[in-house]
Every structure is written in C-alpha cells, then in structure tokens.
N, C-alpha and C positions, 0 to 999 in steps of 0.2 A: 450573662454569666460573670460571677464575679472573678477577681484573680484569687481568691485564696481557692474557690471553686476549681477553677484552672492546675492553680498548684497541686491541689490533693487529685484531681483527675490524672495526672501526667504523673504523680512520682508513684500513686496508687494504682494500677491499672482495675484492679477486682472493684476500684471504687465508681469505674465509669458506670455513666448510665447505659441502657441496653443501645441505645441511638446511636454511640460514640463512633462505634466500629463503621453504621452506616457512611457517617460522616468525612471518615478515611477514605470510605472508597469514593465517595464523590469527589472530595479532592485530587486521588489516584486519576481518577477514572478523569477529569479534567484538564491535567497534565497534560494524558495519556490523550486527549482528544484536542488540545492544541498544535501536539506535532504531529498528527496524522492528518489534520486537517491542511497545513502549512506543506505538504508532501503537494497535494493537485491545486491549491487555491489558487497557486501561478500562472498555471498551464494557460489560464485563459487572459492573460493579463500580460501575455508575452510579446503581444506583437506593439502593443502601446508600451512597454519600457522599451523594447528595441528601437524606438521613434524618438521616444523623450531622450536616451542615452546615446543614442548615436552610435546601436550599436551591429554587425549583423548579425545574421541568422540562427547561425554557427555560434558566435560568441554569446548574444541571448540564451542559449541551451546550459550556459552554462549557469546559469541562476536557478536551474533545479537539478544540472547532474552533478554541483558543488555542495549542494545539501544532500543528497542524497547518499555521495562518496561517504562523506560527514558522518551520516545516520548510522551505517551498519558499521563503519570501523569503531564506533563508539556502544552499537549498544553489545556486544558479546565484552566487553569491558567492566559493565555497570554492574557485575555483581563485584567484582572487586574492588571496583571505587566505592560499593555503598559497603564493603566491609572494612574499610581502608580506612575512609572518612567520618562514614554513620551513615545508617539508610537517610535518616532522617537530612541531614547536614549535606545528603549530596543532591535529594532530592528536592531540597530548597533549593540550592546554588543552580541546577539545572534548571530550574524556573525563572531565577532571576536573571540567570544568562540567558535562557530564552526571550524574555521580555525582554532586554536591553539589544539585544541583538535585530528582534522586531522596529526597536526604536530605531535603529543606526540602518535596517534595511531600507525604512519609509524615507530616512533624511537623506538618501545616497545620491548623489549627485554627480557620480560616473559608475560605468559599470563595474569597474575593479573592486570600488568600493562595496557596491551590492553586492559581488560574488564574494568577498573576505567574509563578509557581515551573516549570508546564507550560510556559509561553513559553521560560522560560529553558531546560529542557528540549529543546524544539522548536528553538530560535538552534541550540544546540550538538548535537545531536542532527543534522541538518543537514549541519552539516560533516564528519560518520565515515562517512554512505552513499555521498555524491559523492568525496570525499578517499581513503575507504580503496578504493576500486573503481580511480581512476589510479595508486594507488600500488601495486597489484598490476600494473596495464597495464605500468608504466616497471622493475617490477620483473623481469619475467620476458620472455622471447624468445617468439616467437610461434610458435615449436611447442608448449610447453608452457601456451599461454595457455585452452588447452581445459580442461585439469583446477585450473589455479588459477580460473581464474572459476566454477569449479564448487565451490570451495570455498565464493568469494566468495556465488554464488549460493545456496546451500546457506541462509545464513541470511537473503539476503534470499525467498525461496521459501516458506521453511517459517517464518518468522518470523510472518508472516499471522494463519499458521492456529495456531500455537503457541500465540500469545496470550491469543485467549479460551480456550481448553484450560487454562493456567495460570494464567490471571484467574479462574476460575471458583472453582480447587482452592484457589489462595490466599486467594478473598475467602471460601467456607467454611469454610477449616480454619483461619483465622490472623487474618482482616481485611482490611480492604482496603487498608488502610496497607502492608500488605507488598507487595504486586505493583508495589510501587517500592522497599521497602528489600532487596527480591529482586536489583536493580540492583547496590546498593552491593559484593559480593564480585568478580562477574565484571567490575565499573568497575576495580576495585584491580588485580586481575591483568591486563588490559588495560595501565594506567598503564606498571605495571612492565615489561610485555614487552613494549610502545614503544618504552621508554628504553632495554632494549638492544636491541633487534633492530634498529630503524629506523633505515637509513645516516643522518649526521649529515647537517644543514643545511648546504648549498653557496648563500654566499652571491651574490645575482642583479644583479650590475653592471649588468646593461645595463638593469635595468627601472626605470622613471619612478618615484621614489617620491611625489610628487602622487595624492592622495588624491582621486578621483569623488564629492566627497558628492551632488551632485546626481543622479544616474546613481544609487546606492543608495538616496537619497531617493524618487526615481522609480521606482525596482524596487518597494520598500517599500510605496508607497502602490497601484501597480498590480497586484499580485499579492496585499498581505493584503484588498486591497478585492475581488479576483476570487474567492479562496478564501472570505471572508465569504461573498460572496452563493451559494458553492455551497453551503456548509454549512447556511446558514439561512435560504434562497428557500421551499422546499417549506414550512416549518414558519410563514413570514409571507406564506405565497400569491403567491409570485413578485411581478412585477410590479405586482400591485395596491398594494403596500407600499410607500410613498412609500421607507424606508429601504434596501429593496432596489435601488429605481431610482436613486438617491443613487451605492450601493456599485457598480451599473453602470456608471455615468457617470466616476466618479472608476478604477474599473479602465480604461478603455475611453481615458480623458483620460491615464494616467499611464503606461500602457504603448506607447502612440502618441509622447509624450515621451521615455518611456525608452531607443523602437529609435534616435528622433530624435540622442538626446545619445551613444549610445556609438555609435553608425556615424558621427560629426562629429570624435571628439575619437581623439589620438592616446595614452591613458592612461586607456582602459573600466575599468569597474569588472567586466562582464563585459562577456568580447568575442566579441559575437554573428557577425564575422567567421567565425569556426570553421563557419559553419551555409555556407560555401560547399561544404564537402565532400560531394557526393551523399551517399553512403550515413548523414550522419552525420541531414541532413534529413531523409530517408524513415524510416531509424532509428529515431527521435525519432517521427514520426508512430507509426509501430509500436508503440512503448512506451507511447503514450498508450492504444492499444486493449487491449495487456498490462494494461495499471495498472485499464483499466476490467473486464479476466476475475479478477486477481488480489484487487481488494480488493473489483471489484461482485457476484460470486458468492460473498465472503465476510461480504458485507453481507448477500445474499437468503438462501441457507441457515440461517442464524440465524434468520432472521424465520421464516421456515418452521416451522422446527424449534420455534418457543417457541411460536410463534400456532396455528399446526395441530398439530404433534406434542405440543405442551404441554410439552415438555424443559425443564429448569433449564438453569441454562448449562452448568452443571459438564457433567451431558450434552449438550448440542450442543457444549463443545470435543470431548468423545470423540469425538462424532460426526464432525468435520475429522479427527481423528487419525490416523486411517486414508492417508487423501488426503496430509499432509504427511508421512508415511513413505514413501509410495510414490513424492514429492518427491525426500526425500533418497537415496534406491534410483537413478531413473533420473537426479539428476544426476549420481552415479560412472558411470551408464552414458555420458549425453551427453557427459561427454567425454572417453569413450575415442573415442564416434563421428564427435567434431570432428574427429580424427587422419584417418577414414577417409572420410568424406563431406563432401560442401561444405556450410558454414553453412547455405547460402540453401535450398537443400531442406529440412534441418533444420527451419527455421523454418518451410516450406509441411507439413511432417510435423505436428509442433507444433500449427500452426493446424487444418488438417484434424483433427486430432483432438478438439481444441477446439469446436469447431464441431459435431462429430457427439455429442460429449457433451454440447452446452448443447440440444440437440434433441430428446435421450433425456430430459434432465431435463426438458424444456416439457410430455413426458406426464405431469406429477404427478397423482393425484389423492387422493380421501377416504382410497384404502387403501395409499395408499402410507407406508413403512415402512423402518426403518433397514438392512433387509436390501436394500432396493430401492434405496437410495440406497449403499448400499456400491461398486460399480463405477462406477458415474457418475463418484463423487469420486476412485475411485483415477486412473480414465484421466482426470480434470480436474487431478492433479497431473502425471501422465506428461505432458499435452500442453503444460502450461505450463512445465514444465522443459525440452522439446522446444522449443520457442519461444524462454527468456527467454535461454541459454546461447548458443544459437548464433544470435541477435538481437546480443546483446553485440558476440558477435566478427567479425560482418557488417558489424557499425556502426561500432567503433570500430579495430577491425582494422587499417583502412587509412589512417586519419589518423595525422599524422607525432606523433614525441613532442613538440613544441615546443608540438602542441594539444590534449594528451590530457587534459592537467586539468580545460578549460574546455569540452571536447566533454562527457566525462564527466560534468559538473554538470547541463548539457542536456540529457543524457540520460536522467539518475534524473530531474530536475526533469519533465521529460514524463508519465514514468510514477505520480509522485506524481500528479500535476495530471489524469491518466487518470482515477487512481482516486477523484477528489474527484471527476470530470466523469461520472464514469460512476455513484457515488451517490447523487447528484443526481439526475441524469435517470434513474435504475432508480426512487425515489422518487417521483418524480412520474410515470413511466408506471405504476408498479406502482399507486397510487391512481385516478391517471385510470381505468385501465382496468378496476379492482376495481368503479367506477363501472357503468362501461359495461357490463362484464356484468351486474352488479345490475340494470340497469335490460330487460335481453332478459329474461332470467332471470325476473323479474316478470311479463313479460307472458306466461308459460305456467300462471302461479300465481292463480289463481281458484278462489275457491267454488261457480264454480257448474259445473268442469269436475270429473266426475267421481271420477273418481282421486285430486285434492286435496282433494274434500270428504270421501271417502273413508281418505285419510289424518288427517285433521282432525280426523274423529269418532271414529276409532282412539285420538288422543292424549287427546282427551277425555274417553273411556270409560276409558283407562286413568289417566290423571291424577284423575278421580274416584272411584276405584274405591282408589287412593290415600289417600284424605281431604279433598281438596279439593272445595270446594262446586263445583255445574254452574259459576257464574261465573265462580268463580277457575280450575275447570280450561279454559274457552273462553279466559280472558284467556292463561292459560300454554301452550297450545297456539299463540293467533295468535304469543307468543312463539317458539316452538321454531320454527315454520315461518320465521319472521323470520330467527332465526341459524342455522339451515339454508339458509338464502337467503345469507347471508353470507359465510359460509363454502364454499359453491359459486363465490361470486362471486369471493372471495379465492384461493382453489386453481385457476382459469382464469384470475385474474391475474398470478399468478407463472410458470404453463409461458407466457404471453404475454412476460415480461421473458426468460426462460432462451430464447424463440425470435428473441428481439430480438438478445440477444448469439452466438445460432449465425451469425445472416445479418450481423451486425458483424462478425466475422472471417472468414464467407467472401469479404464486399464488401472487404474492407482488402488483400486476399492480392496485389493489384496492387501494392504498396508491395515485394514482393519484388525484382521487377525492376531496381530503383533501387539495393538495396543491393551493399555488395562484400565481397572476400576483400583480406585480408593480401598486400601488396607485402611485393618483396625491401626495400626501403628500410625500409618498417614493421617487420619485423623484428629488421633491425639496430640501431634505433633505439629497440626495443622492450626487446633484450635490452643495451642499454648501460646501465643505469644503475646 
C-alpha cells in the first residue's frame, strides 16, 4: 500500500476498503491476546525464576500478583485515558510499553526488578483488553458485531489456556527469560498495524480536561488492596493475618470513597454512571461468574494434573490444548449463531453446558486419566465460548456509543476480578475441604478393622521382603497408608470445587433475564465511527 493510499484511507474513512475494519480488529484482538496470555504464561515458569533469582516462595508470587494488582486498577481507567489522549495514541503507547516492559522482564536480574517491570506490564497490559474490545464495538455495525467479537474473543478465550501450553515449552526448550522476549515480535507488528489501521484521533472538545487524581487515587488504593488480599489471603490464613485485615479495611474504606467521589463530581475519572444500563449491571454480574469458569477451572486442572497425574507442565499445557482448539472451533461457530439466535439463550446454552461439564468433572477419581478428561474440557471450551460471545453482545449491545468505552472497562474489569475471586475461594474450599475429607476418611482407617489390618500386613510383608527391616517396613507402611489417605482426601476435594462451580452457574442463570439485544439506535451508533 502506498502512503498516499494510507493518507486518503485514515483522513477518508468512507474511503476504506471493506477489509479495513477487519484489519482493526485483528490488531485489537492481538493486543488484547498478548495480555491475557502473559496473565498464566508464568505460572509455570515460577519455580525456575525462584532458583535463578534467589528468590522464595512467597516472594516468587509476587511476579504475577504485581501484574495482576497492575491489571484491574488500570483497566476501569482506560476509557478515560483513551478519551483524554486518543483511542488511538493510548492504545499505541500501551503496546509499546507492553513490549518494552516484556524486554526489561526477560533482562531482570533480581527479583525486584522483575516484579517493578511486571507492574509496568500489568498498567499497560490493562489498557489493550478493555480499549481494544470498544474499539471493535465503535468500529463495526451490530449485525456484524457477532463474528468481530469472535475474533476479539478468540484470544481472549484461548489465551488462558495457551499460556501455560507455551510457558511450559518455552521454559524447556529455551528458558524462562523467553516466555516474555516471546512478546517482543508480535508487540512490533501490533505497533505497526495500529499506526495504520487505527482511524486517527478526533480531538474531544466537550470533555473536562481537569484531571480525578483523587478518584484514581481511590481506585488505586481500593482495588490493588482488594486484589492483594485475594492473591495472598489463603497463603497468610485469611483473616488471622493482621496484614490481610489491614488490605480489607483499606479496600473496603477506598472503594466506599471511590463510588463516593466519582457519582459527586462532574469529571470521573471513571464513570460509574454507565452502570445505570440494566443489561450492562447484570452483564458484569455474569462476567464475574465467567472469570471465575475461565481462569478457576484453569487454576484446578493444573493442580490436578501435577499433584495426581504427576504431569510437568509442558504436559498439563497439552493437556488444555485440546479444550482451547475446541474454543477457537465454536467461536467461528457462535457467531454465525448470533445472526440466527438471541444472545440471551446463547448464553442459557453456554451456561447449561457449563454447568453439566463441571458435574462430570466432580466424578474424578484415582483412575481418572487424560483420555477421561478429554471431553470434559472440549465441551468446557464449547460452553464458555457459548457464554462469553453472546454475554458480550447482551451486555454491551444495547448501550449507546457515547458509553461504550467505559461500559467496556467494567465489564473486562468484572471478569478479571471473577477470576481473582474465584481463585481464592476455589483455594480455600479446595483445602478446607481436602481437610474435611481427611478427617471422615480417617475414621474408617483402623488397625483394628479388618480389611486395614489386612492391607497393612500386606505392605509389610512386601516391603520386607524388599529389604527393609520388620521396623522400617511398619514405619513405611503406616507411611503409604498416610498418603493414600491423602490423596483420597485430595481427589474428593477437587470433584467438591468442580461441583461448587456446576451449582454457581446453575444459581447465576437468573442474571439472564436482566440482560438485552441490540436497539435500532445501538446500531446506528455502533456502525458510525
């Protein structure tokens, strides 16, 4: 293409060709699928920087709950920094600080450094989920907003499950320094196919340029304090944790101020107004329960996979692989089926399926097997692309364009916030209740009940027979019985969490009702920009 080409395409828009628009959302959609991927691609790459960095446990955690803090205080922001700066102008800058931050992540050479570097990450990482999602909404007309959000969705979907797949292969075959310098190519191509695609900055006369510091102040403090205590409650005992009750108090204080200052002032920094539109509040409820199927089922399978199946990572990504194919399969499907069916079924589709797969999973047991987990996770991709696609377009459908930035932010922001919420609490039930079985579980296990003495003597005889003296094979015996107890206790904890999240989306499915379809105005409004 040539630049006068270029020129007249950006100052003309009636002059683009019909492709242009597709063009936008891949680079959107691109953005958008580098920071959701950079969300799990650590997780498995955590135990090789805590060796390389010298660093422990506890403090490794902090290389993804510094990004994550990062994430949400940043993206209910972005529609006013893309009104502030220019869509275009902030969602460059978010990409080049993306990459560059990817840079300074792979060179880090202490952990301080990694974790400064994640944050900055996390800021701008932030602004491409929320930003590149309205910029598809304002780009395109709402008959075709079914198969662009399926683009968009596409990487936010399969980005999940991607992740640890490619954190595995990379921290193998290359280090772990790459599963960020992995970033730096597709950041560059992004940059570039911004700067032409993306219609220029139409400067915003009517908007207050008076700056919220207090209002982002209060965001700030009420949300990285809230994300704190989800990340690191279970691991300092909840509330027994002076620190934890601290981070409650000051979330709980800064966000009671927050709704205070921006419903008061006539220049929010976000404007929580937006949440008058039914479908956009239910919406948002909905996404929170998304956030908690999409990253809390990619939290327990893992655990599964490494503590019972014994997998490396590199194996439990393949093991998702599957599941995130069958993602990107039925989101070309869903939206062809936007065209022909109402969102709001969609999403009861969606969820019911949901729901009957996290059910199937709750029967795990000892011989369960990657052949057994095979359909589980494809219909747990089908149902969540059934859900998240035509959720999108129920939700934000129907709000006019004038709100679609700052609905949008709201509404990734939820599903982040889901899936931190729903971590957490899978976390702590999944231990509680590994407890509680252990503790029935026990009381069936006595010496002096047949069957167990019986088994006992069995391990004995064979552990001695072994080479082990009578002692050491009794001592290694009440052993084996101990993490055979364990591991009973631990495999009726997890189909406990997976039965938790089938009756969470059956109970939520009232949330349908509230949502809506695309008005004539939305439309019009949709396909003007």
């Amino acid at each position: 293409m040539t630049a006068d080409v270029m020129a007249m395409t950006q100052d003309q828009p009636s002059a683009r060709p019909a492709w242009w628009k597709w063009a936008v959302a891949i680079t959107a959609s691109l953005g958008a699928l580098l920071e959701v991927i950079d969300t799990s691609i650590v997780n498995v790459a955590l135990s090789e920087m805590q060796g390389n960095l010298g660093a422990t446990l506890s403090e490794i955690g902090w290389v993804v709950t510094g990004y994550a803090i990062a994430n949400v205080v940043m993206i209910p922001l972005s529609a006013w920094l893309g009104d502030y700066f220019g869509k275009k102008n902030y969602f460059i800058f978010c990409l080049i600080g993306f990459t560059l931050a990817s840079v300074a992540c792979g060179l880090s050479t202490s952990l301080s450094m990694l974790v400064v570097a994640r944050v900055i990450q996390g800021l701008t990482g932030g602004g491409l989920l929320a930003k590149g999602q309205s910029i598809i909404f304002e780009t395109f007309s709402a008959h075709e907003q079914g198969l662009a959000q399926a683009v968009f969705g596409l990487g936010v979907m399969v980005g999940p499950a991607l992740g640890p797949t490619l954190g595995g292969y990379l921290t193998d075959a290359l280090g772990w320094r790459w599963i960020f310098f992995i970033n730096i190519p597709f950041g560059i191509i992004a940059v570039v196919a911004a700067y032409i695609f993306f219609a220029p900055d139409r400067v915003n006369k009517e908007m207050n340029r008076r700056v919220d510091w207090w209002g982002i102040g209060l965001l700030t403090v009420g949300l990285a304090c809230f994300q704190t205590l989800l990340e690191e409650g279970q691991q300092d005992d909840w509330f027994a944790s002076p620190f934890i009750v601290t981070m409650a108090i000051l979330s709980l204080v800064g966000m009671a101020l927050f709704i205070w200052r921006e419903l008061s002032i006539d220049y929010p920094a976000v404007n929580l107004r937006v949440l008058r539109h039914r479908s956009l509040m239910a919406g948002s409820l909905y996404s929170m329960v998304l956030g908690m199927s999409l990253y809390g089922a990619l939290f327990a399978l893992p655990i599964f996979a490494q503590s019972m199946l014994h997998y490396t990572a590199e194996q439990t990504g393949f093991l998702l692989l599957p599941g995130a194919l069958a993602s990107a399969v039925f989101m070309i499907l869903g939206a062809k089926l936007t065209t022909w069916i109402d969102a709001r079924v969609l999403v009861a589709i969606g969820s019911s399926i949901l729901a009957v797969t996290m059910f199937v999973l709750s029967g795990i047991n000892p011989d369960t097997n990657e052949q057994s987990l095979y359909w589980p996770l494809i219909w747990r991709g089908a149902g969540t692309v059934l859900m998240f696609m035509p959720l999108t377009l129920a939700t934000l459908g129907p709000i006019p364009k004038a709100d679609i930035a700052a609905a949008s932010g709201f509404f990734n922001l939820t599903r982040q916030i889901g899936g931190s919420i729903g971590i957490a609490l899978l976390t702590t039930l999944l231990a509680q209740r590994e407890n509680f079985h252990r503790t029935i579980l026990s009381e069936h296990i006595s010496l002096y009940d047949a069957a167990t003495r019986a088994r006992f003597e069995g391990m004995v005889q064979y552990l001695h027979q072994q080479g082990s003296s009578m002692a050491q094979a009794q001592h290694q015996a009440y052993a084996l019985l101990d993490g055979m107890l364990n591991q009973q206790a631990a495999i009726l904890s997890f189909g406990d969490i997976f039965w938790f999240m089938g009756v969470v989306f059956l109970v939520s499915m009232w949330l349908i009702f509230f949502l809506g379809k695309p008005s004539a105005s939305a439309d019009s409004s949709l396909g003007a920009h």
